[in-house]
Backbone of each chain as ProteinMPNN parsed JSONL, in Angstrom:
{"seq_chain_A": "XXXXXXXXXXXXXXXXXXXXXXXXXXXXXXXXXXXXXXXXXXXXXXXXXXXXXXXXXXXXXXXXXXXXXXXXXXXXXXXXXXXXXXXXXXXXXXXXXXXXXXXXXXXXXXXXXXXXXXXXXXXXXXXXX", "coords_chain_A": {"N_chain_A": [[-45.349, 78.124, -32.332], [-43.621, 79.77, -31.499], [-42.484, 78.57, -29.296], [-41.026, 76.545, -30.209], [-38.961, 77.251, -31.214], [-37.814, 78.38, -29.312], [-37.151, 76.131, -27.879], [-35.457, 74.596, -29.591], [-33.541, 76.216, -29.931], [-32.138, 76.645, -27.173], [-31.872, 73.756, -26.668], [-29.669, 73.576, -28.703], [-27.963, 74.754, -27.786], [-26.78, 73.739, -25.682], [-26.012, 71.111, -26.73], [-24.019, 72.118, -28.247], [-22.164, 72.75, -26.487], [-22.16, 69.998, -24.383], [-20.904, 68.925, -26.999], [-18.226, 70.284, -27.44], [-17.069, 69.583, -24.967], [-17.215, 66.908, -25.179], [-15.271, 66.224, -27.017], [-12.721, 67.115, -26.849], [-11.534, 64.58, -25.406], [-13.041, 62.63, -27.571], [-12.737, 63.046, -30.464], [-14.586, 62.444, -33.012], [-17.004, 61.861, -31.571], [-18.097, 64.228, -30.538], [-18.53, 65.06, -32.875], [-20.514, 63.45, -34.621], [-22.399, 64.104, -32.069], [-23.233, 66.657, -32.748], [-24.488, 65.892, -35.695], [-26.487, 65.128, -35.013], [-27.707, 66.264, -33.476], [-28.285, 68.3, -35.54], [-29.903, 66.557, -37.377], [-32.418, 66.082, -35.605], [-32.964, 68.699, -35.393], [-33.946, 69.162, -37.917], [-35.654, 67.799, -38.549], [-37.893, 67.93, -37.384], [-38.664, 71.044, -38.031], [-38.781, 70.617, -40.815], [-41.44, 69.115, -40.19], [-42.656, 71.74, -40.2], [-42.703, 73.179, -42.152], [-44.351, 71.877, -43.951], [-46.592, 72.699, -43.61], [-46.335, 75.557, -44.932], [-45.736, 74.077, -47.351], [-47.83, 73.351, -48.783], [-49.378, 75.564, -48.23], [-48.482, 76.627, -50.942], [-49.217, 75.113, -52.655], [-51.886, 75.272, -52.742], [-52.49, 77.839, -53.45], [-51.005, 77.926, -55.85], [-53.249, 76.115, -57.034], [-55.29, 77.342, -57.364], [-54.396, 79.913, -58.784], [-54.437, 79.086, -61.51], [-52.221, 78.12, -62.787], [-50.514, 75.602, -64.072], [-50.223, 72.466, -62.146], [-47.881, 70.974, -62.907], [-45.587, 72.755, -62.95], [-44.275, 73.665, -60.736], [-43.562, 71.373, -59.076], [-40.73, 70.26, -59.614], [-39.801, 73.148, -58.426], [-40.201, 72.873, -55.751], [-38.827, 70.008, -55.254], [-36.324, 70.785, -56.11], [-35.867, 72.742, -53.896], [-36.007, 70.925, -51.342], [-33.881, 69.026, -52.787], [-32.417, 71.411, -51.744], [-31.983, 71.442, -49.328], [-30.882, 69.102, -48.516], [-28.339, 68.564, -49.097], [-27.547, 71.049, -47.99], [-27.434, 69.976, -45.343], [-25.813, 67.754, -45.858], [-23.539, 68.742, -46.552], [-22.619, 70.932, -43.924], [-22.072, 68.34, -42.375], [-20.12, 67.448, -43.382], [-18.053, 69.198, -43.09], [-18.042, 69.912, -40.672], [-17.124, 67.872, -39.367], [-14.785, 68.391, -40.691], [-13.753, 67.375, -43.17], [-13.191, 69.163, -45.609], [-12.397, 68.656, -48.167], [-14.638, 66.85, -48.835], [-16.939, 67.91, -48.597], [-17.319, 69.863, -50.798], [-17.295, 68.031, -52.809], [-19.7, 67.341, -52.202], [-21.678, 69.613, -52.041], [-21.079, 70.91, -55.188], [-21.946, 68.388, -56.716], [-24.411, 68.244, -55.428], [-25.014, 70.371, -56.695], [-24.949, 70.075, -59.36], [-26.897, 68.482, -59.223], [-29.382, 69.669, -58.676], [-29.736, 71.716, -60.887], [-30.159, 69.777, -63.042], [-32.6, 69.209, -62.482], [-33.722, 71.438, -63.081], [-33.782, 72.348, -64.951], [-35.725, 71.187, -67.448], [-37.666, 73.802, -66.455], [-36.834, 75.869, -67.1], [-36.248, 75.771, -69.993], [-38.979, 75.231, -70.236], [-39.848, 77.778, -70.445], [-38.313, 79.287, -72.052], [-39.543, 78.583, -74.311], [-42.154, 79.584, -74.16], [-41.574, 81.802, -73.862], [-41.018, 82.515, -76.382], [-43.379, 81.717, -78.485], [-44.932, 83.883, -77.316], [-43.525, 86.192, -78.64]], "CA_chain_A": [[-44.215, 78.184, -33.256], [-41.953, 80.547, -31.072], [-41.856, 77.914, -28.004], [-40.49, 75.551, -30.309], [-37.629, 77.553, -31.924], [-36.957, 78.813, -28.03], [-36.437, 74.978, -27.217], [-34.275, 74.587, -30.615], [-32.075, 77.233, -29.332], [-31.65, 75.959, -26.074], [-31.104, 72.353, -26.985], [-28.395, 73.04, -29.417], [-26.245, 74.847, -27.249], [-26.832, 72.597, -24.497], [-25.655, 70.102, -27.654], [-22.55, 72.366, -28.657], [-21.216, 72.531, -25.332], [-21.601, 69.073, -24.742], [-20.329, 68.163, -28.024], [-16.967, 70.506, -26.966], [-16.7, 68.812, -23.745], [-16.521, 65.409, -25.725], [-14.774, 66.177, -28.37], [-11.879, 67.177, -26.022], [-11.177, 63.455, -25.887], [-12.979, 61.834, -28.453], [-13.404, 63.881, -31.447], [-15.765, 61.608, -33.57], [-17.803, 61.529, -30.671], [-18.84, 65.514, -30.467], [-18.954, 65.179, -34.351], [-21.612, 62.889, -34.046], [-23.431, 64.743, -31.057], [-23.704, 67.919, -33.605], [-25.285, 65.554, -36.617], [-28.039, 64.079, -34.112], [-29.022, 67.749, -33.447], [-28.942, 68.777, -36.7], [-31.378, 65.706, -37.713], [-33.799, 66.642, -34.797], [-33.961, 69.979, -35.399], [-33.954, 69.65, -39.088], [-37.087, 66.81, -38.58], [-38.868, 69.134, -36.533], [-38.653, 71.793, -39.074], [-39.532, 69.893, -41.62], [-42.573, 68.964, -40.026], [-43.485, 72.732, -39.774], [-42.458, 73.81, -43.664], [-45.147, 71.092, -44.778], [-47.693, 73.217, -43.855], [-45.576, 76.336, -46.162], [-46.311, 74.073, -48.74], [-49.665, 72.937, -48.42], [-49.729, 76.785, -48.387], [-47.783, 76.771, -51.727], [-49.91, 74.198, -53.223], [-53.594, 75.608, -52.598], [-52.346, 79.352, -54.34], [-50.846, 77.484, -57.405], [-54.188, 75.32, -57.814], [-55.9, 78.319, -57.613], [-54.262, 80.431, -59.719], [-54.478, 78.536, -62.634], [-50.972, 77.881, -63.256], [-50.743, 74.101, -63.891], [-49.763, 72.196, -60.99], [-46.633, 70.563, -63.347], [-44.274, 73.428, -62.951], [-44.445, 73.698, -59.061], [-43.231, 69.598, -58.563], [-39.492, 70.497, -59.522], [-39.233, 73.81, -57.524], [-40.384, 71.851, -54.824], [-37.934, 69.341, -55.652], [-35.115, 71.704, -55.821], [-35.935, 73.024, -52.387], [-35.73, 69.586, -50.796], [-32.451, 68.801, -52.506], [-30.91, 72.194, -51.275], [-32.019, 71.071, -47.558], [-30.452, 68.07, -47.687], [-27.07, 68.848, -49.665], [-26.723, 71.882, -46.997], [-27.239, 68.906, -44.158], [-24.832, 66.738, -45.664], [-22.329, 69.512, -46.027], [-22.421, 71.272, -43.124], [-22.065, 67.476, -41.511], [-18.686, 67.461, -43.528], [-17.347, 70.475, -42.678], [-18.104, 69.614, -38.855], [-15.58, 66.547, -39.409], [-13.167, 69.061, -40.534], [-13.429, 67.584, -44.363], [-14.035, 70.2, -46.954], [-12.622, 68.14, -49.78], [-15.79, 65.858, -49.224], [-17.84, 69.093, -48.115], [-17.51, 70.855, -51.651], [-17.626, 67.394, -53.672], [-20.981, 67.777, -52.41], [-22.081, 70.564, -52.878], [-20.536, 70.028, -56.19], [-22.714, 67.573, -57.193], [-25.471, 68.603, -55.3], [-25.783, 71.765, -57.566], [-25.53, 69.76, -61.105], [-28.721, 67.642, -59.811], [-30.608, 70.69, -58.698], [-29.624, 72.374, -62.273], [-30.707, 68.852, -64.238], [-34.014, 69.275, -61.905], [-34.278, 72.214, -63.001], [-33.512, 72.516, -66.399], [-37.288, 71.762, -67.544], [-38.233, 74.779, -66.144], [-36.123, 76.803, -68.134], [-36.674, 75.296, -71.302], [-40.637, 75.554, -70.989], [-39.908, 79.108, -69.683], [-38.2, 79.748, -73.702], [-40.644, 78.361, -75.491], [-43.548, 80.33, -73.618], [-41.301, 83.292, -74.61], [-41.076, 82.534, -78.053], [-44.455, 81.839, -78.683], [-45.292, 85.079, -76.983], [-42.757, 87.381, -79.448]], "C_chain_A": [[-42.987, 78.725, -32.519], [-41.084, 79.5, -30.084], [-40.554, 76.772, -28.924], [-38.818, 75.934, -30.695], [-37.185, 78.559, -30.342], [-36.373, 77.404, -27.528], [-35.362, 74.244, -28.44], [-32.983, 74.951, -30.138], [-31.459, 76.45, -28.328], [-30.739, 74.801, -25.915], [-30.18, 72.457, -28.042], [-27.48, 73.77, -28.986], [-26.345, 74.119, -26.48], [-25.47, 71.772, -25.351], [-24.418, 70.537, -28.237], [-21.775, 72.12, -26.993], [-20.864, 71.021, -24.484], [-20.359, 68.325, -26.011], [-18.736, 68.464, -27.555], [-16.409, 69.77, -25.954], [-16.482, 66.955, -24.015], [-15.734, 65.603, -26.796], [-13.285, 66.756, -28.253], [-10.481, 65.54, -26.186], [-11.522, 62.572, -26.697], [-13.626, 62.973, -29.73], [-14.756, 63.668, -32.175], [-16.846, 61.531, -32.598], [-18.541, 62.97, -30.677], [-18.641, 65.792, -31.967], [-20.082, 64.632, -34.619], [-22.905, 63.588, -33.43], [-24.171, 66.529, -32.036], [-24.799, 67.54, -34.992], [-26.305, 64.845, -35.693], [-28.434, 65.735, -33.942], [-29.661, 68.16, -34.312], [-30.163, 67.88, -37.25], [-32.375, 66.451, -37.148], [-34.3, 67.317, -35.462], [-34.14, 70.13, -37.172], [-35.739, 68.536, -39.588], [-38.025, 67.883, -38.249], [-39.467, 70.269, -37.583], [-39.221, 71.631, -40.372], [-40.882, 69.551, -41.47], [-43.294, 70.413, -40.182], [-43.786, 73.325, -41.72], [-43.449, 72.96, -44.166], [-46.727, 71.797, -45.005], [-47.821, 74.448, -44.84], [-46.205, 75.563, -47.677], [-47.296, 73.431, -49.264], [-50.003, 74.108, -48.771], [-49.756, 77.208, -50.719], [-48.867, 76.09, -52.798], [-51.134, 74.555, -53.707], [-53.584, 77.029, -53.767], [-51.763, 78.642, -55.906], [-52.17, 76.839, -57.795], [-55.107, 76.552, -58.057], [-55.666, 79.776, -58.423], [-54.057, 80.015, -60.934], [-53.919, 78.084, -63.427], [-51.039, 76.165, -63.328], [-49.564, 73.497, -62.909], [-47.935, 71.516, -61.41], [-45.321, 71.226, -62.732], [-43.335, 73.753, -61.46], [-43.348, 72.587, -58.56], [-41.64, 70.059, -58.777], [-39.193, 72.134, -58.882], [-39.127, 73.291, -56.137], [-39.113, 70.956, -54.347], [-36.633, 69.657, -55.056], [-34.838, 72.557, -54.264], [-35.642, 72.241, -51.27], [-34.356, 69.004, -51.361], [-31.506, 69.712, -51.529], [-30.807, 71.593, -49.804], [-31.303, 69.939, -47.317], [-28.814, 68.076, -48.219], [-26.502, 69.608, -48.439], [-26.894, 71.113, -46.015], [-25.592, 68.374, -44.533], [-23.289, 67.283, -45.852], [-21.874, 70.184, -44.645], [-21.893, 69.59, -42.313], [-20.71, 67.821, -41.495], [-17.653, 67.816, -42.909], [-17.148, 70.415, -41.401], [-17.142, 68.432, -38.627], [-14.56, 67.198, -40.032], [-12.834, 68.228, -42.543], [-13.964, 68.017, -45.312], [-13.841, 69.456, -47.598], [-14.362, 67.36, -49.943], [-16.542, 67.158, -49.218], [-17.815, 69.603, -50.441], [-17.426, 69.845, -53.102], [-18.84, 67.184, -53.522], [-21.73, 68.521, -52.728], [-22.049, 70.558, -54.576], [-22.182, 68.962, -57.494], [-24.146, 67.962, -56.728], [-26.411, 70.168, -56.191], [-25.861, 71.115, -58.948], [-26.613, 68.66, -60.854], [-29.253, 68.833, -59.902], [-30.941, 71.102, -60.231], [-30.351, 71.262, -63.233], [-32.372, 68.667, -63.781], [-34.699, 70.464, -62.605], [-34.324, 73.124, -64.311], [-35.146, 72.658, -67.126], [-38.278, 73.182, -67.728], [-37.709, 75.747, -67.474], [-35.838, 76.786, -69.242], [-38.339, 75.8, -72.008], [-40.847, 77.337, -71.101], [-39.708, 79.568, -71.104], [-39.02, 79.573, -74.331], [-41.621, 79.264, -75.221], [-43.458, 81.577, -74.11], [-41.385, 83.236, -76.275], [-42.376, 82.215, -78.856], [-44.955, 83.163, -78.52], [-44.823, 86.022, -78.006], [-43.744, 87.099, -80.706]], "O_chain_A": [[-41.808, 78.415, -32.691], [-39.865, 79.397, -29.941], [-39.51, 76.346, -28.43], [-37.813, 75.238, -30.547], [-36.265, 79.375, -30.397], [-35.327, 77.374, -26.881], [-34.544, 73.393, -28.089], [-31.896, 74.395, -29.986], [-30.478, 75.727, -28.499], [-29.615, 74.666, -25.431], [-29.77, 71.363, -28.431], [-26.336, 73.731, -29.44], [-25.412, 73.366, -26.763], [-24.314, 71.732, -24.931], [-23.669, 69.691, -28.726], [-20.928, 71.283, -26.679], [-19.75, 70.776, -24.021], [-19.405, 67.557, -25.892], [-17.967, 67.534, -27.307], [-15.267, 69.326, -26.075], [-15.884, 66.1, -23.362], [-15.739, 64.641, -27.564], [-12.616, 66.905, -29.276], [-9.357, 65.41, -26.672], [-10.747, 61.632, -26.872], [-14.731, 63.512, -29.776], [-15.755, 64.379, -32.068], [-17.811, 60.939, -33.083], [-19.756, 62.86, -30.846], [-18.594, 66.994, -32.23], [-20.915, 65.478, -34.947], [-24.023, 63.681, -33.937], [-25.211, 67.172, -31.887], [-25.655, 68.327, -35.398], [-26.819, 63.8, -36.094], [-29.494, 66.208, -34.352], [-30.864, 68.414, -34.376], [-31.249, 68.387, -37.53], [-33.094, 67.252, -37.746], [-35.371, 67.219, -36.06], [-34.461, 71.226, -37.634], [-36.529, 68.604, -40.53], [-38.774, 68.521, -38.989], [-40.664, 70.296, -37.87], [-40.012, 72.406, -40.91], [-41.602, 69.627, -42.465], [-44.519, 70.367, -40.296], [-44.82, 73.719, -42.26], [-43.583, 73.347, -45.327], [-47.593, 71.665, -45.87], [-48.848, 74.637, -45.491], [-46.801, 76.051, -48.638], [-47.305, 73.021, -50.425], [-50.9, 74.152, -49.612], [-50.588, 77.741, -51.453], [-49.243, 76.764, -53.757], [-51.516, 74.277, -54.844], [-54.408, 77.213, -54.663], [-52.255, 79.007, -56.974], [-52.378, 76.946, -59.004], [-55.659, 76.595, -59.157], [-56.566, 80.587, -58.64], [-53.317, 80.768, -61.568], [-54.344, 77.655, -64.5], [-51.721, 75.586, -62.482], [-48.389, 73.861, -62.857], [-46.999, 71.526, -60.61], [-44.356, 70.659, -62.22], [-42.14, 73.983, -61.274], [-42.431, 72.867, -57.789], [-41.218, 70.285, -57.643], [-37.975, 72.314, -58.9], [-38.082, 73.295, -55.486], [-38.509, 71.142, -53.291], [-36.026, 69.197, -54.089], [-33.759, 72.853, -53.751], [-35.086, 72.731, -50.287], [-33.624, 68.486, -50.517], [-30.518, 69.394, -50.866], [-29.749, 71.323, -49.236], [-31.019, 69.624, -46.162], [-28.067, 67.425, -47.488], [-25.473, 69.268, -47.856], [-26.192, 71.691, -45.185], [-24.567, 68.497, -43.863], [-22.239, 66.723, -45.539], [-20.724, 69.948, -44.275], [-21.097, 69.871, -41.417], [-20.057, 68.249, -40.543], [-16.712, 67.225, -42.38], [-16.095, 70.848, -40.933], [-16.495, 68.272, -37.592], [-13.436, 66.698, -39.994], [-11.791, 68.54, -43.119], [-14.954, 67.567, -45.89], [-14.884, 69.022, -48.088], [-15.058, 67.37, -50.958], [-16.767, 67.419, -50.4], [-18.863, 69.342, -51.032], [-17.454, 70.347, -54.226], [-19.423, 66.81, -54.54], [-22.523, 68.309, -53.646], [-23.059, 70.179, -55.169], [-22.882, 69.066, -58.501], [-25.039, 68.009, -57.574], [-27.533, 70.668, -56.265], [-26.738, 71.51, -59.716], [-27.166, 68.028, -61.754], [-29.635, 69.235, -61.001], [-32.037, 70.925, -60.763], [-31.077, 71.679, -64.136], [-33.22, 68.136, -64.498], [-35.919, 70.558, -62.734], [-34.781, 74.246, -64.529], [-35.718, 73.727, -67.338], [-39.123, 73.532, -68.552], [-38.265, 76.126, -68.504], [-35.162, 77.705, -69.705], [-38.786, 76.258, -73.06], [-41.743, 77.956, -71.675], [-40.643, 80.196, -71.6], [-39.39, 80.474, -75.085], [-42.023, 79.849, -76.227], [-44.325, 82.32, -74.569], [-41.858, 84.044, -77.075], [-42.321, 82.541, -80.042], [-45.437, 83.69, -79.522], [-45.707, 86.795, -78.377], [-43.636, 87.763, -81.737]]}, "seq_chain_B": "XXXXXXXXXXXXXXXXXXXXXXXXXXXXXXXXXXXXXXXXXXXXXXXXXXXXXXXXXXXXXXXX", "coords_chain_B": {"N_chain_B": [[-38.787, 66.569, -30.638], [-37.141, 64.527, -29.428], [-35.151, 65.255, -26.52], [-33.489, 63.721, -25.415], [-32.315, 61.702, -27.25], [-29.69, 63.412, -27.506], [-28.625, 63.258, -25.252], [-27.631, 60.835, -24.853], [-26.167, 60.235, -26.531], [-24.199, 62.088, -25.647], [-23.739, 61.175, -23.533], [-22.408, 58.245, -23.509], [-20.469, 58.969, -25.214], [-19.253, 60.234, -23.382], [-18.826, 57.963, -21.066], [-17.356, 56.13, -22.504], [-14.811, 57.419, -22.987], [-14.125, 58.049, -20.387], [-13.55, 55.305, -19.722], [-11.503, 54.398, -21.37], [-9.71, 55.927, -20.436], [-9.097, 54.78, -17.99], [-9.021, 51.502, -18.821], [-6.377, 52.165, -20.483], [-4.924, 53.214, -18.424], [-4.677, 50.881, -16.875], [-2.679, 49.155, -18.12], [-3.811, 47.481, -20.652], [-4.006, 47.897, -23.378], [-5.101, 47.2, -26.135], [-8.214, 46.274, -25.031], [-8.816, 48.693, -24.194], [-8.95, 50.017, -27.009], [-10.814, 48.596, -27.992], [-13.422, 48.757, -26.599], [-13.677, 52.052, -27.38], [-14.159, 51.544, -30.018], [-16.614, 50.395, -30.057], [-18.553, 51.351, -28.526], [-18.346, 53.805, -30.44], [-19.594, 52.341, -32.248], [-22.415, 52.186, -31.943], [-22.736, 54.562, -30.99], [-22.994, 55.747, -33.859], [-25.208, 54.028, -34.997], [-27.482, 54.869, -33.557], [-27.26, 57.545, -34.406], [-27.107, 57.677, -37.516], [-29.697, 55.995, -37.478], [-31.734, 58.541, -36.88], [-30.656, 60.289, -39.07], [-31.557, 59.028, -41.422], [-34.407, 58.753, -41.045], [-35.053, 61.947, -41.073], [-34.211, 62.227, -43.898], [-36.727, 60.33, -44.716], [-37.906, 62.016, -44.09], [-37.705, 64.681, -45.351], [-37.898, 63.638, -48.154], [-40.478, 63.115, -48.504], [-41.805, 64.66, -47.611], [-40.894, 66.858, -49.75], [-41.511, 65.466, -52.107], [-39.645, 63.81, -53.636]], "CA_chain_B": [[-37.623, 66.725, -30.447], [-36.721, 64.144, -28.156], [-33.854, 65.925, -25.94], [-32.977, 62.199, -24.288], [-30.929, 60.981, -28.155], [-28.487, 64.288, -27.596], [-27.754, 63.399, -23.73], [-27.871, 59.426, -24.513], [-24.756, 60.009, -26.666], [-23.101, 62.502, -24.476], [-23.295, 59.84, -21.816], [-21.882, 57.056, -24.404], [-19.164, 59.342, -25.362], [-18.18, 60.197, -21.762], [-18.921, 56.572, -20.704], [-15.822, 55.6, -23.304], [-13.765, 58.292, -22.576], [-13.509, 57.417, -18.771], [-13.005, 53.765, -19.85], [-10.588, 54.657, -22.295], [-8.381, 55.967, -19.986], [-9.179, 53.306, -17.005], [-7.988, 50.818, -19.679], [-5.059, 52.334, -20.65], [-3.877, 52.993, -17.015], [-4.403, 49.332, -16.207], [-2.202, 48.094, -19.185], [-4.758, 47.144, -21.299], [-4.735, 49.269, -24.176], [-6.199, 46.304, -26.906], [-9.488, 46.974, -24.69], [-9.486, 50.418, -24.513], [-9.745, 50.182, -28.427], [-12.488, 48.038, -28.242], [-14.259, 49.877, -25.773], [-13.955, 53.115, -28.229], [-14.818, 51.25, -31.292], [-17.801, 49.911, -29.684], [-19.325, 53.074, -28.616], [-18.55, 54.662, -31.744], [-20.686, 51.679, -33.429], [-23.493, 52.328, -30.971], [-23.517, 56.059, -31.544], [-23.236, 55.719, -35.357], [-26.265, 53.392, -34.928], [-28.551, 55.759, -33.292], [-27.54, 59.486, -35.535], [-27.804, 56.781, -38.663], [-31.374, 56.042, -37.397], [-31.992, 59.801, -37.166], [-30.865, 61.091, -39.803], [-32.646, 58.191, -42.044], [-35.858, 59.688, -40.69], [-34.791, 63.2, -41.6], [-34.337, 61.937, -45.106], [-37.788, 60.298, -45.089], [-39.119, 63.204, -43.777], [-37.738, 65.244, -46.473], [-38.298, 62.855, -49.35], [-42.172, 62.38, -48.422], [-42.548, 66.319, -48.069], [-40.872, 67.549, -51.398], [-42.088, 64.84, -52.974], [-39.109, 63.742, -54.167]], "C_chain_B": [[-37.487, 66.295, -29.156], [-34.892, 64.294, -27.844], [-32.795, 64.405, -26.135], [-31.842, 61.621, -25.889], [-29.705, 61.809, -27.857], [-27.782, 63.522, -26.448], [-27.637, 61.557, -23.954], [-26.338, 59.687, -25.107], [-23.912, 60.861, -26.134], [-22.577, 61.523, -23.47], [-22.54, 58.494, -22.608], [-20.615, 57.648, -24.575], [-18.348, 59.421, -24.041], [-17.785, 58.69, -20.644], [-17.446, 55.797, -21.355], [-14.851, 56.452, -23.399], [-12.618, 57.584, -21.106], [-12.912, 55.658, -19.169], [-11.908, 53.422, -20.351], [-9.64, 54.516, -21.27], [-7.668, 55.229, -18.885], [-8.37, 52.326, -17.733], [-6.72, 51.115, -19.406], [-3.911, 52.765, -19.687], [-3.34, 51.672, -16.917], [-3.221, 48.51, -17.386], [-2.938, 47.495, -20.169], [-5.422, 47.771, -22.848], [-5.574, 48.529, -25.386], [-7.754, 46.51, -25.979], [-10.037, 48.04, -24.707], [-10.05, 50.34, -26.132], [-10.629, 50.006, -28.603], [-13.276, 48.543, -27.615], [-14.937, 51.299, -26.847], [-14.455, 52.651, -29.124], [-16.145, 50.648, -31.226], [-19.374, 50.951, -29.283], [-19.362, 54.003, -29.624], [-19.68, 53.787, -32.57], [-22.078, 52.118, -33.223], [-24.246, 53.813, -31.475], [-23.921, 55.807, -32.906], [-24.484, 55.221, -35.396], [-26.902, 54.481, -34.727], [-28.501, 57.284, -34.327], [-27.7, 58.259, -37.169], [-29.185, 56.764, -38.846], [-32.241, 57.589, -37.766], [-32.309, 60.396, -38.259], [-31.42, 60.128, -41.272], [-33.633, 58.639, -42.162], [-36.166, 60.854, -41.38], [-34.81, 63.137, -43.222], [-35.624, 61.226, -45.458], [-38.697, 61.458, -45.244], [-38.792, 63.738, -45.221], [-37.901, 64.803, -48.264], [-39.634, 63.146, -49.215], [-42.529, 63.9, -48.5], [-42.268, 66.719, -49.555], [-40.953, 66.645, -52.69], [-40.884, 64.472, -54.079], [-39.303, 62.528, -55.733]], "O_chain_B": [[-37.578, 66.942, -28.113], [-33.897, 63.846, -28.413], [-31.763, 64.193, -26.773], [-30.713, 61.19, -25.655], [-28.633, 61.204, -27.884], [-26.606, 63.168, -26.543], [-27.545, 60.996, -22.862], [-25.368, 59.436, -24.392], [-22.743, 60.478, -26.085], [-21.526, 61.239, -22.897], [-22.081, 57.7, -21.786], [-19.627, 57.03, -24.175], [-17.27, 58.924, -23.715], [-16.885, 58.485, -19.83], [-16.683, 55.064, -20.724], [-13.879, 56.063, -24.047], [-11.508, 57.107, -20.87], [-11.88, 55.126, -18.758], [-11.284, 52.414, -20.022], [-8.923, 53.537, -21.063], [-6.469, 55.021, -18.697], [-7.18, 52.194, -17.445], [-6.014, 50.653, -18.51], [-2.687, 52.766, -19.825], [-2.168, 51.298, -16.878], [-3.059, 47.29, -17.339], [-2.201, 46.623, -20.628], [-6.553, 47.996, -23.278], [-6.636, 49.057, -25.717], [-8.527, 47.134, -26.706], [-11.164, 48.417, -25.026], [-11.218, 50.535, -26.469], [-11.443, 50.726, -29.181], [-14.193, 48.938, -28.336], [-16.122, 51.552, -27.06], [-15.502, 53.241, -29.387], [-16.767, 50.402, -32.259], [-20.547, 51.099, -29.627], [-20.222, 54.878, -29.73], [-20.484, 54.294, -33.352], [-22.83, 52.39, -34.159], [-25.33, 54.155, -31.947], [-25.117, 55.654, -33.157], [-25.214, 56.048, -35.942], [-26.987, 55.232, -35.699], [-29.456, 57.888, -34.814], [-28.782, 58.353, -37.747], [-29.834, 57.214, -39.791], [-33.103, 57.746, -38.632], [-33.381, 60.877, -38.626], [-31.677, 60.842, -42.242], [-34.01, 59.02, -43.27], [-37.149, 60.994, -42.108], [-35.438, 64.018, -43.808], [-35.87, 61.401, -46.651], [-39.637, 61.786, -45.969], [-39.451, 63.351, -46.186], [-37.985, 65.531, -49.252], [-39.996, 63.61, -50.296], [-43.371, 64.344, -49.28], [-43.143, 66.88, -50.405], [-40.626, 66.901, -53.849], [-41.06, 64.766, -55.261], [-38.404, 62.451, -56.57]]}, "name": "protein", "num_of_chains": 2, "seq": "XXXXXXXXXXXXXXXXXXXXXXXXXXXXXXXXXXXXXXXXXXXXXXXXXXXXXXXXXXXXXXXXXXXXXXXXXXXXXXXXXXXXXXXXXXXXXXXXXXXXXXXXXXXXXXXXXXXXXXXXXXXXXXXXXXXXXXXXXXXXXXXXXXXXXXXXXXXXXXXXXXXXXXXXXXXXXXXXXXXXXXXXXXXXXXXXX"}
């Protein structure tokens, strides 16, 4: 696990200081070289968090909670990862307006993802009182 | 985490840089454009591919 987030490191300054050194004369070009890292290292990563929730998975079946309520936190975890990708891309091209119409939007799905929850969550209480 | 996509488009960008300005010494600046807009298609192509992936990946894990 550590070697990999020592060759993360490595390769994305390698990948900023390239990117500066192109981006000198072609801007779009070390804008670019910063969203190919971020993929990688955000693939990579991804591959490792699967086993997190494999982890995640085995303790909900086993505590008796029904597996329903789990599928949209889940959910909501996997939008934020890819909202904060596609902002940070923004922001690395220098446009917030697009940067924070994502976000933006990326928070009233999470919220309609996640609404459910917080509906069954009242009722459970109100039964309970 | 193959290194070789970061340094493929470093070398694409610096590859149309130098050409760029070769061009636009020689008089030629309608090529230079094309030169740049050609390498920009190229890159776009490959971080496109990427981050495609990245979005499978994360679809297929959180089960979107």
């Amino acid at each position: 696990m550590e070697t990999e987030l020592v060759r993360i490191a490595g390769i994305g300054i390698v990948g900023a200081v390239l990117a500066v050194l192109i981006s000198e004369k072609k801007p779009e070009m070390g804008m670019l070289i910063g969203l190919a890292f971020g993929a990688l290292a955000l693939v990579l990563v991804a591959g490792k968090a699967s086993a997190v929730i494999k982890l995640i998975n085995d303790s909900v079946d086993k505590s008796g909670i029904d597996a329903k309520l789990i599928v949209p936190v889940l959910k909501v975890t996997g939008m934020a990862y890819v909202t904060q990708f596609a902002v940070d891309a923004c922001r690395d091209a220098g446009q917030n307006s697009i940067a924070s119409k994502i976000e933006i939007a990326g928070k009233i799905m999470m919220l309609a993802v996640a609404a459910p929850i917080a509906t069954a969550l009242i009722r459970m209480i109100t039964t309970i009182i | 985490m193959d290194v070789d996509l970061i340094f493929k488009i470093a070398a694409i960008g610096i590859l149309v840089s130098i050409l760029n300005i070769v061009l636009n010494k020689s008089g030629r600046e309608e090529q230079a454009m094309m030169t740049t807009l050609a390498g920009l298609v190229v890159v776009l192509m490959l971080v496109v591919r990427e981050i495609a992936n990245l979005f499978d990946t994360v679809k297929a894990l959180f089960g979107f």
